[in-house]
N, C-alpha and C positions, 0 to 999 in steps of 0.2 A: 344490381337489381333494386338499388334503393327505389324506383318508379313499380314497381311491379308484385304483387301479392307472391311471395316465396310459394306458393304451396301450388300456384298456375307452372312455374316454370320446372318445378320440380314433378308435378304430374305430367307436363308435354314428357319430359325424357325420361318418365316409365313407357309411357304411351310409343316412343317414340321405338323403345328395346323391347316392347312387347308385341310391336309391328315388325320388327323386322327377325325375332323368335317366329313368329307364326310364317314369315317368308321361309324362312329357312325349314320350317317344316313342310310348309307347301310345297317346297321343291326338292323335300327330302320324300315324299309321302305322298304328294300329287291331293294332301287334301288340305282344306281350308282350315282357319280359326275363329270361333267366336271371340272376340277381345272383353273381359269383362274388367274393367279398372275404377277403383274407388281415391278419389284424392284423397282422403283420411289415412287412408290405408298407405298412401303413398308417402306421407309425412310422419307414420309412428314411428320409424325407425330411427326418427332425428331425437326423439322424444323416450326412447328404449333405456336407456342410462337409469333416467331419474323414475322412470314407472317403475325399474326392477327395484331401483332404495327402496323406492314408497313401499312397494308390495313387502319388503323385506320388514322393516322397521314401522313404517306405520306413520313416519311424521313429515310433515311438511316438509318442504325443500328449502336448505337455507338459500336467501336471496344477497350473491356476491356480485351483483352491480358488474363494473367493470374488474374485479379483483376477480381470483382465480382459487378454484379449491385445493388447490397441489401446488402452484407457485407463487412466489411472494418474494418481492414484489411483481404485481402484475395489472396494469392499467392506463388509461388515456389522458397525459400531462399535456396541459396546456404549454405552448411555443411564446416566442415574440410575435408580436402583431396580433389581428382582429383575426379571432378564431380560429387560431392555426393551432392543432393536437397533432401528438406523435404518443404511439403505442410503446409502451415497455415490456417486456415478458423476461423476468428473469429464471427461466425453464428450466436450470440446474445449478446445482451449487457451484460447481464451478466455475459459471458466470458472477458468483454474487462477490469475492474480491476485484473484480475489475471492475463493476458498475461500482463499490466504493470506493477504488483507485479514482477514476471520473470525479466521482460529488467530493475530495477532497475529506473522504472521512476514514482514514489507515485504523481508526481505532473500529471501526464497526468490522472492519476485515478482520482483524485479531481476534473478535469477541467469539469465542466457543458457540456461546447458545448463541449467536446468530448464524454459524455456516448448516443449520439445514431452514427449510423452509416453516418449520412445525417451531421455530428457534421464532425466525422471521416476524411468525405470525403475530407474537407479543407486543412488537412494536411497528406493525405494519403500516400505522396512520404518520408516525415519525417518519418512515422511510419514506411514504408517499410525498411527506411534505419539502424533504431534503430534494427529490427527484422532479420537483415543480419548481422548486428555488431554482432549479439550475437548470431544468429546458426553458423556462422563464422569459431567459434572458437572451436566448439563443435562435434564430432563425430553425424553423423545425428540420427541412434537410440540413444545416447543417449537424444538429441535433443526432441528427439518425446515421449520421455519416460516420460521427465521432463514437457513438454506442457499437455499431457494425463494427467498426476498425479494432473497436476493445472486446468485441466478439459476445456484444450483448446483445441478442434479440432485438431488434426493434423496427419500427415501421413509420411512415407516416401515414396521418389520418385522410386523405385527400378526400376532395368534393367529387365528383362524378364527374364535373366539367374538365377539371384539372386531367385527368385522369388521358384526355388526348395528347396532352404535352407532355406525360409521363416521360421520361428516358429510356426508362427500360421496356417499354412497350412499342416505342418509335424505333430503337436500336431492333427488336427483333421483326420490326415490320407488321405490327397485329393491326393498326388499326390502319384500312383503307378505306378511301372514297369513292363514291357509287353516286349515279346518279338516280334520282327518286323523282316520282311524279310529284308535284306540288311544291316542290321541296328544292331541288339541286344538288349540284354536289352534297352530298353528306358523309360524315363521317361513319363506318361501318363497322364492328369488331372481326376479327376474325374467329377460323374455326382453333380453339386453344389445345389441336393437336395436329401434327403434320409430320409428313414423310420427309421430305429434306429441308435446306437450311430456308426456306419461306415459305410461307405459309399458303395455302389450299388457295387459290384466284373466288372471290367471290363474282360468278357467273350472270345470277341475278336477282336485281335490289326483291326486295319483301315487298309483296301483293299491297293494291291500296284495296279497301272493301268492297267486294265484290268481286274485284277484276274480273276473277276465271267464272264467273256465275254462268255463261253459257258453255266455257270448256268442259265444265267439271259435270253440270245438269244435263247440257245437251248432247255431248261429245261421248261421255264416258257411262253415263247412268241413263240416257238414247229418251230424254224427256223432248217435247214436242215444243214451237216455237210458243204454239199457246198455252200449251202449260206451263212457261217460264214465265210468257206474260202473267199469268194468271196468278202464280207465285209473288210477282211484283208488285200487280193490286192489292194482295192481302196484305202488302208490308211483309213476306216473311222472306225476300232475298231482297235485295237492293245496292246501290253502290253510296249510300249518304248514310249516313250516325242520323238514326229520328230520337229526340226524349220522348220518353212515356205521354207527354199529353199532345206533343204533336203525334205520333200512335194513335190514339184516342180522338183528333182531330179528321185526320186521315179516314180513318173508321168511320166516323157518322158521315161523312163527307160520301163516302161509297155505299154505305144502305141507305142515304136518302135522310 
């Protein structure tokens, strides 16, 4: 969802289990629902954590960047090549001898105050620097290959684009192609839960604007052909993207 404002995609799917609560009562009760939903409201809960410190103690939130407040080390090392990052999380001390088995450091594995994380902490910018020497030099999967295999946390960073040639995404079949108005073939995700070993068939591609403007106005809500038209002159349904000043062009153009 790097393209997409978090708080839009996180309100469709309250939106979306707060439609389908009110079905389920509808058909338990034979009566209807008002839906009242607040996007704010829909995104405190992400936010719940650090409002109960603050309300506790009173002070600001400390700001750990990519570092983490319970593991250490934990963060986004640059790879070989232009721009390639892979993620480290060492989420338990018994990760932290094998990630320094890896960087060739037996003596940091030995050190007392370093096998817990609060040990770590002291020299956290050392250890970041040892774990950047050394994905450095290394192609990022292979990087993440060699962390996994020693049973450390780790991820690669990937671009969005990338993310269709993933392996493990092509292995389980998530991503299919659909064909789209304007567009063609395109690549589509799936749904990221299913009943057997593939994944739900997507049926069909996502609306261009408007599309169903006479299914949904005329079909369903029993609006009249001229009052659709009439929607259409004011600019407030249509099938084309207007900016604000073409709006405002449109406008004077219709009162003259």
């Amino acid at each position: 969802m790097s393209h997409t404002a978090f708080g839009d995609a996180v309100g469709g799917l309250n939106g979306c289990t707060a439609v389908l609560t009110a079905l389920i009562h509808a058909k338990l009760t034979g009566k209807g629902q008002f839906i009242d939903l607040a996007q704010i409201e829909c995104m405190m809960p992400f936010a719940a954590p650090w409002i109960v410190v603050h309300s506790i103690d009173g002070k600001a939130p400390v700001k750990y960047g990519n570092r983490h407040p319970d593991f250490v080390p934990h963060g986004c090392f640059r790879c070989a090549g232009s721009d390639n990052w892979i993620v480290v999380a060492v989420s338990s001390d018994a990760m932290w001898p094998r990630l320094c088995e890896l960087l060739g450091r037996a003596a940091w594995a030995a050190d007392e105050t370093l096998k817990s994380a609060a040990g770590r902490r002291q020299i956290e910018s050392e250890i970041e620097a040892a774990i950047t020497h050394w994905t450095s030099t290394r192609a990022a999967d292979d990087a993440m290959n060699a962390l996994q295999a020693a049973g450390v946390a780790s991820g690669v960073a990937r671009l969005p684009i990338e993310l269709l040639k993933d392996s493990q995404l092509l292995a389980r079949g998530f991503i299919q192609e659909i064909d789209r108005a304007f567009i063609g073939r395109h690549p589509q995700p799936s749904m990221p839960f299913r009943e057997t070993d593939r994944p739900f068939a997507i049926r069909n591609a996502p609306p261009t604007l408007g599309e169903h403007n006479r299914e949904i106005l005329g079909g369903i809500l029993g609006l009249s052909n001229g009052e659709i038209e009439e929607l259409a002159r004011d600019c407030i349904i249509g099938t084309e993207m207007l900016m604000e000043e073409q709006l405002v062009r449109k406008e004077k153009r219709a009162t003259g």
